[in-house]
N, C-alpha and C positions, 0 to 999 in steps of 0.2 A: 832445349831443342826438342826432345821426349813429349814434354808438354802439349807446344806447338802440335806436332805431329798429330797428338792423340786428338787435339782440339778440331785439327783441318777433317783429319775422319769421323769425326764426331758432325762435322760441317755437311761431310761427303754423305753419310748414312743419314743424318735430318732428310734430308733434298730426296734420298730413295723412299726415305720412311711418309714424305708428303706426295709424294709419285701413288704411295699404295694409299693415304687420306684421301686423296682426291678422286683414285679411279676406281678404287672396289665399290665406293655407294652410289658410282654412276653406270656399273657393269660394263666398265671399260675392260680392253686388253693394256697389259703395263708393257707390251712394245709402241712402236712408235715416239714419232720425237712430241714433246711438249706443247698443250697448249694454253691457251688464254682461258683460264677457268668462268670467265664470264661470256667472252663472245667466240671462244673455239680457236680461234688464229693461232698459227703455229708463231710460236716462241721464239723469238732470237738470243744466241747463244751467253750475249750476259744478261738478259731476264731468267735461264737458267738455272744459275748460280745463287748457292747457298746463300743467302741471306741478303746479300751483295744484290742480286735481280731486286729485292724487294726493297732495297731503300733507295736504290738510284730512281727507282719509279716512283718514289714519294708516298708510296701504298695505293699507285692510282695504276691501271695498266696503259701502257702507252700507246696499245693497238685501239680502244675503246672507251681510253677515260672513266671508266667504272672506277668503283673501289674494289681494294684487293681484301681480301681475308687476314689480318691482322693475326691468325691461327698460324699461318704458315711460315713465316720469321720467328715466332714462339717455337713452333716443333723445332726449328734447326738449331736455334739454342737452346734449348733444353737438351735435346742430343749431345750436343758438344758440351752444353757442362755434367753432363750426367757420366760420357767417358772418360772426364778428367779429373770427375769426382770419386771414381771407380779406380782409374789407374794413380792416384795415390792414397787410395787404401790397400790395390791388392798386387797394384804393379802389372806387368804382364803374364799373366798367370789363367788358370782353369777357371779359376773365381773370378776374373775380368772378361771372362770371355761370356762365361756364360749370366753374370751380371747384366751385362749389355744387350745379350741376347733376350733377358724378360722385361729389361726395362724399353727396349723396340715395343716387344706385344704391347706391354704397357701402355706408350705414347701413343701408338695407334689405336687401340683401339678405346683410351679416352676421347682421343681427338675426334674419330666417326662420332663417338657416343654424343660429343659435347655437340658435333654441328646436325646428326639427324636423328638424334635420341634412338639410335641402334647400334646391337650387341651382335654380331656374326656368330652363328653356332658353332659350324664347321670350323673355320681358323682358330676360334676359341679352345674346343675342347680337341683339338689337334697338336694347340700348342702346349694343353694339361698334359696327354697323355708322351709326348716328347720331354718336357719338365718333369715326369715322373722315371721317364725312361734313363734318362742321361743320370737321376739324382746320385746314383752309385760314385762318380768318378768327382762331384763334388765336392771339395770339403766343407763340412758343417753341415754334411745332408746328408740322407738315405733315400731307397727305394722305399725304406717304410714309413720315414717321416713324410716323405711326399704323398702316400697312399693316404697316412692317417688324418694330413690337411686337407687332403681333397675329399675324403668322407665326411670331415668337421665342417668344412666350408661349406658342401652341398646338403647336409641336413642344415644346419642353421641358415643358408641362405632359401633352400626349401619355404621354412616357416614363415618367413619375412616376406616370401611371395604368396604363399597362403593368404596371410594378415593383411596385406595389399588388397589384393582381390576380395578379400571378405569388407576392407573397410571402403574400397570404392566401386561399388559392385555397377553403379551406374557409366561409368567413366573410365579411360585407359589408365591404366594403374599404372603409381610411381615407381614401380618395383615390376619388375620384368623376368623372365628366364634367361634373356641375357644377362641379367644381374646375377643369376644363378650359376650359368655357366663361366664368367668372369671371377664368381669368387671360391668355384672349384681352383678355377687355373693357378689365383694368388695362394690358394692354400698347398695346389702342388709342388709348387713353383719357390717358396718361400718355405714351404714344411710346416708342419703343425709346433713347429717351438716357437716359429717367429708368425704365425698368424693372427694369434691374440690381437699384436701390437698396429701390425700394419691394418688390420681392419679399423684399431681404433682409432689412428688419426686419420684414415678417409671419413671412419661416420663424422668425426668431430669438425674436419671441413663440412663435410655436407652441412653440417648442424647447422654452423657458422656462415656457411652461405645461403640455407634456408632463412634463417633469423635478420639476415640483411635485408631477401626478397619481402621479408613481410613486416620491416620496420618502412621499405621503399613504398612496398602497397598500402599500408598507414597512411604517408603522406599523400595520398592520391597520383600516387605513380603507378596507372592503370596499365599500360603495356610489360608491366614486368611478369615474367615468366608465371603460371600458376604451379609448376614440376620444375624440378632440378633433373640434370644428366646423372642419375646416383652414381650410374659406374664411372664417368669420368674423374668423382673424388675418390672413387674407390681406387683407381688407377695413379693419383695424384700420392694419394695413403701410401700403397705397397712403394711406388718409386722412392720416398724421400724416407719413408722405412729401410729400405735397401741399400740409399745413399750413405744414411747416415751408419746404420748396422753394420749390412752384411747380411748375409746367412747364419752369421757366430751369436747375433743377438746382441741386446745389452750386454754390457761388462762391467761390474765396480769399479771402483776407481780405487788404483793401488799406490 
């Protein structure tokens, strides 16, 4: 029943978490009741509904016949397996709570990055200096392990934005200051014991999803992307770092 529970709000928090995907890159206000992401129409109350709205409509909206974002069933599962993947490793506890609370920033601000190739500065380094604030009362964190990730993260991701700009001085560079500022957050957020790691399975996605786009551009699949969303695997890295870690890090096996 535990389960259940943590699943339904896991359900309940996707649905707010796709409320802020959908209206912070349109500079909406998040009152108001819901609408039709393609033609405006207010929402009827089971279109609402966690994941549930999205499959009864077949991924087509009812008021408009468009297609729907196939993004937005994703976020509400991944919310919901991320607090049930969370609440049996840490149970109901500090460490679940505030688990949940980076892997939110997390999902959002992959999700913006994946659909408009944009990193929000303000919520960004708002949610570093709060993940550095609270890191005292965590366990397997400090105020000083958060400080020393967000100084690690923001020089080395400094350089990366440097090398960008130098290597495509003609063109919008794959490497962004939102990149910058998203991998302050993971490093404050996660500490500098566990930074190492979760950086490297996001670059290794990225890697790995670069190498697909340009085995696809080989065979003359012209419309595939020329850029990758970097921060979206950077965001995909720290989540499934998190899922699977913790804050504690690897551990041998005893």
């Amino acid at each position: 029943m535990d389960i259940v529970l943590v699943a339904l709000t896991g359900l309940l928090l996707g649905a707010l978490l796709n409320l802020i995907i959908i209206r912070l890159p349109r500079e909406q206000g998040f009152g108001g009741w819901p609408r039709c992401t393609r033609c405006g129409q207010p929402l009827a109350w089971w279109q609402v509904l966690p994941l549930i709205g999205w499959l009864t409509q077949g991924g087509r909206a009812r008021c408009c016949g468009q297609r729907l974002d196939a993004l937005y069933p994703l976020v509400d599962l991944i919310t919901a397996a991320t607090l049930v993947l969370l609440y049996l490793q840490h149970h109901l506890s500090i460490s679940m709570v505030y688990g949940s609370v980076v892997a939110a920033v997390l999902i959002v601000t992959g999700a913006i990055d994946w659909q408009h190739r944009l990193i929000y500065t303000l919520p960004t380094l708002s949610a570093t200096l709060a993940a550095t604030a609270v890191a005292f009362v965590v366990p397997f964190h400090s105020v000083l392990n958060a400080l020393a990730g967000l100084l690690i993260a923001g020089i080395l991701f400094v350089i990366f934005y440097v090398l960008a700009r130098a290597l495509f001085p003609a063109h919008r560079a794959p490497f962004g200051l939102g990149d910058v500022y998203l991998g302050m957050f993971i490093g404050a957020a996660l500490g500098l014991t566990n930074l190492p790691g979760a950086l490297l399975y996001g670059m290794l996605l990225a890697g790995a999803f670069s190498a697909i786009l340009m085995i696809l551009r080989r065979f003359g699949k012209r419309d595939t992307p020329q850029y990758i969303s970097y921060g979206t695997f950077l965001c995909i890295g720290a989540l499934i770092y998190l899922i699977i870690w913790g804050l504690a890090g690897p551990r041998p096996f005893s």
